[in-house]
ZAPA-608260 format. One line per 10 residues: number of its first residue (from 1); their letters; for each residue x, z negated, y negated of N, C-alpha, C. Coordinates in Angstrom, 1 decimal, padded with zeros to 4 digits. Last residue first. Example, Ala and Ser with C-alpha at 12.3 -4.5 7.8 and 13.67 -1.06 7.14 Angstrom:
BEGIN
2) SA) 012.8:-007.1:002.2:013.7:-007.1:001.1:012.9:-007.9:000.0 | 013.2:-007.8:005.7:012.3:-007.8:004.5:013.2:-007.8:003.3
***
This chain:
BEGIN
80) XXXXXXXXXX) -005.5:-012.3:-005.6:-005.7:-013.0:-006.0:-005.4:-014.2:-005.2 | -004.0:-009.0:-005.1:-005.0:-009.8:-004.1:-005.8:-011.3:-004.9 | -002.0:-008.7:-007.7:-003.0:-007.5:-007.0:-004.3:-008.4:-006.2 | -001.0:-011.7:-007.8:-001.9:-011.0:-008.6:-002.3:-009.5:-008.4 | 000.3:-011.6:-004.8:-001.0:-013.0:-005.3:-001.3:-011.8:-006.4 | 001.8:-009.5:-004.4:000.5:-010.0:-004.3:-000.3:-010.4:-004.3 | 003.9:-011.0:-006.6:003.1:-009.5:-007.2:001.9:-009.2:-005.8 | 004.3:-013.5:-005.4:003.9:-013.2:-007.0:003.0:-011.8:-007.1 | 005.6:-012.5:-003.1:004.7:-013.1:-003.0:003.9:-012.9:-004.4 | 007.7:-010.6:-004.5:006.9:-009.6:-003.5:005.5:-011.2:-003.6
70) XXXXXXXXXX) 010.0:-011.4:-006.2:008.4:-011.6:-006.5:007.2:-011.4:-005.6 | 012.7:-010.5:-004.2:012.2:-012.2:-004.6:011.2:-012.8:-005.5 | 011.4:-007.7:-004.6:012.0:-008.8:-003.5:011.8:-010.2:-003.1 | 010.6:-005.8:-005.7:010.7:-006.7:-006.5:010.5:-008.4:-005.1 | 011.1:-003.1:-004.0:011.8:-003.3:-005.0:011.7:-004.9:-005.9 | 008.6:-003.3:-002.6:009.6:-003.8:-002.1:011.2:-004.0:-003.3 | 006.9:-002.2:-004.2:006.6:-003.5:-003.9:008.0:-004.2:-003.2 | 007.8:000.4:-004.6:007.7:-000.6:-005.8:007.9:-002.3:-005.3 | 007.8:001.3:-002.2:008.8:001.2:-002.8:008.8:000.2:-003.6 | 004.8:001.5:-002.0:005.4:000.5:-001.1:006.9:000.4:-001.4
60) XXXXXXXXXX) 002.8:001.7:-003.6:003.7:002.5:-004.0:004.4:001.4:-003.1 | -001.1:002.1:-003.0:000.4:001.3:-003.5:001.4:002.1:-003.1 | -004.5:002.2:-003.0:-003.3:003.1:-003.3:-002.0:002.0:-003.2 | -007.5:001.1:-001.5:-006.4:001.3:-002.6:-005.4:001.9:-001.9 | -011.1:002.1:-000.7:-009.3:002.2:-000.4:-008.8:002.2:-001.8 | -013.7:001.0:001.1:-012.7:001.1:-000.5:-011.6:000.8:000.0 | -015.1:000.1:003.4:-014.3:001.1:003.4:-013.9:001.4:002.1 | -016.5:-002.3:004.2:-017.4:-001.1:003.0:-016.9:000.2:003.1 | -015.3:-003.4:006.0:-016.5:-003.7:005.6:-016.7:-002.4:005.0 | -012.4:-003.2:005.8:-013.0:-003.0:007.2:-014.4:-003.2:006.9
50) XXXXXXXXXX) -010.7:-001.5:003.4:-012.0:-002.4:003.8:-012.5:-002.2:004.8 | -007.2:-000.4:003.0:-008.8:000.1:003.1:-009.7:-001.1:004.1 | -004.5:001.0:001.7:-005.4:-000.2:002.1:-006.9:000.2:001.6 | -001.7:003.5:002.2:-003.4:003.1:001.3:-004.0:002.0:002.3 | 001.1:003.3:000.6:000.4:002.9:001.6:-001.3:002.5:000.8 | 003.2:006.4:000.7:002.4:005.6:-000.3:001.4:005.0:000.7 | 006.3:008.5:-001.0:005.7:007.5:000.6:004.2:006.9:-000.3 | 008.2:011.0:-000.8:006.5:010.4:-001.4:006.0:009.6:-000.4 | 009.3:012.8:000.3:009.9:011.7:-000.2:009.1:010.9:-001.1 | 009.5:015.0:002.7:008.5:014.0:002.6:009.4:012.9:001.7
40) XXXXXXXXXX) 010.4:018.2:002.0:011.1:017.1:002.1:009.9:016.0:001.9 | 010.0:021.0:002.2:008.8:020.3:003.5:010.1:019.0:003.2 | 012.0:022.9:000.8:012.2:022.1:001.9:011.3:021.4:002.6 | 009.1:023.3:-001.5:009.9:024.6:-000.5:010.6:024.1:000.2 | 009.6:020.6:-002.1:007.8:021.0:-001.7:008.5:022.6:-000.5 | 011.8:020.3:-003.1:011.5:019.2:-002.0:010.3:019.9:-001.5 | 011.7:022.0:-005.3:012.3:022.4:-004.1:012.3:021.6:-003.0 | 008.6:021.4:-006.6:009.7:022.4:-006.8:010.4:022.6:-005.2 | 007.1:018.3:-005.5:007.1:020.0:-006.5:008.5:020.3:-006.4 | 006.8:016.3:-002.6:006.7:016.7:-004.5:006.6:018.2:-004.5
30) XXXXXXXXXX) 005.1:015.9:000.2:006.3:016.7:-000.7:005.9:016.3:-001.9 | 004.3:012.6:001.5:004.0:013.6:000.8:005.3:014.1:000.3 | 003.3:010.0:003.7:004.3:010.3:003.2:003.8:012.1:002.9 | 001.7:006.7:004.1:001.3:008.3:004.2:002.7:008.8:003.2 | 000.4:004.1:006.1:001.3:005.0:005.1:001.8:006.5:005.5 | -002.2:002.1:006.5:-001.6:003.5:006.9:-001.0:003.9:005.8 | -004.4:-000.2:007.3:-003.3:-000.2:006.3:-002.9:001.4:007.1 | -007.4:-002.5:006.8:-006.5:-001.6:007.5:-005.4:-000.9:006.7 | -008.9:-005.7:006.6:-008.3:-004.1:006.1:-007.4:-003.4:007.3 | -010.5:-008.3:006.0:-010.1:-007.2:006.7:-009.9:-006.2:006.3
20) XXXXXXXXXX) -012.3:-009.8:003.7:-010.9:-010.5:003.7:-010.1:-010.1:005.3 | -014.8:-008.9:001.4:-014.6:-008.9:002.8:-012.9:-009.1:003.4 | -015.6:-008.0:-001.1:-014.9:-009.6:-000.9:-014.8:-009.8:000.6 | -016.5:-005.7:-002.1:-017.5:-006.9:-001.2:-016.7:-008.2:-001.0 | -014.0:-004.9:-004.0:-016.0:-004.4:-003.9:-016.6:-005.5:-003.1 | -011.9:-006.1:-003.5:-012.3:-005.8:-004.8:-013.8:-005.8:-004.9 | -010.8:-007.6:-000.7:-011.5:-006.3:-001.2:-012.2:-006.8:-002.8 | -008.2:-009.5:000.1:-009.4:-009.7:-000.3:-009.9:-008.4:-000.9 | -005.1:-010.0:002.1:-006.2:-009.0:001.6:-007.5:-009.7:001.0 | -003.1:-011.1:003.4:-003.6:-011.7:001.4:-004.6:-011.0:001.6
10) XXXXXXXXXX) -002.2:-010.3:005.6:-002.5:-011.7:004.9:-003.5:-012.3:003.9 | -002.4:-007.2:004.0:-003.0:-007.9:005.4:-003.3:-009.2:005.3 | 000.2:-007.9:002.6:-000.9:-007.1:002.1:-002.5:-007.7:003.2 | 002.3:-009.0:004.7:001.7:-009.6:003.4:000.6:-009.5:003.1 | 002.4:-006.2:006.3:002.2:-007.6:007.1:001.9:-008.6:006.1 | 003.1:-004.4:004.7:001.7:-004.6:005.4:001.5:-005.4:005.7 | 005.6:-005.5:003.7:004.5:-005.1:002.8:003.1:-005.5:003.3 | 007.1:-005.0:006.3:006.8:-007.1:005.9:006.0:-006.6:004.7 | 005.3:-002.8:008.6:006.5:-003.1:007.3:006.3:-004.6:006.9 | 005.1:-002.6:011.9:004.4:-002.8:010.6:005.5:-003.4:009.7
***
């Protein structure tokens, strides 16, 4: 498990019921053009999902890791 999931997890609170369990799975995707004709997976994206209700979010686990020394910050304000 990525130090993303292992945060995200931590922090989770659901949007819809406020249920504070999730599940996590990253999913990797082709783009268009010639990455899609090479089968190149360079589309990563981790969906988080409510062990209660089941509402899933979207994130860009790139992004999150990109902001290193905010990663806690940019948590706290997705999760509260």
């Amino acid at each position: 498990m990525s130090r993303v999931e292992e945060a995200i997890k931590s922090r989770f609170k659901c949007n819809k019921c406020s249920h504070s369990r999730c599940r996590t799975k990253e999913l990797a995707m082709t783009g268009s053009g010639l990455s899609k004709f090479l089968d190149i997976q360079h589309n990563h994206f981790l969906f988080v999902s409510c062990e209660n209700c089941g509402f899933v979010e979207v994130y860009d686990p790139n992004v999150l890791e990109g902001k290193k020394g905010q990663l806690g910050s940019v948590l706290d304000l997705l999760f509260g």
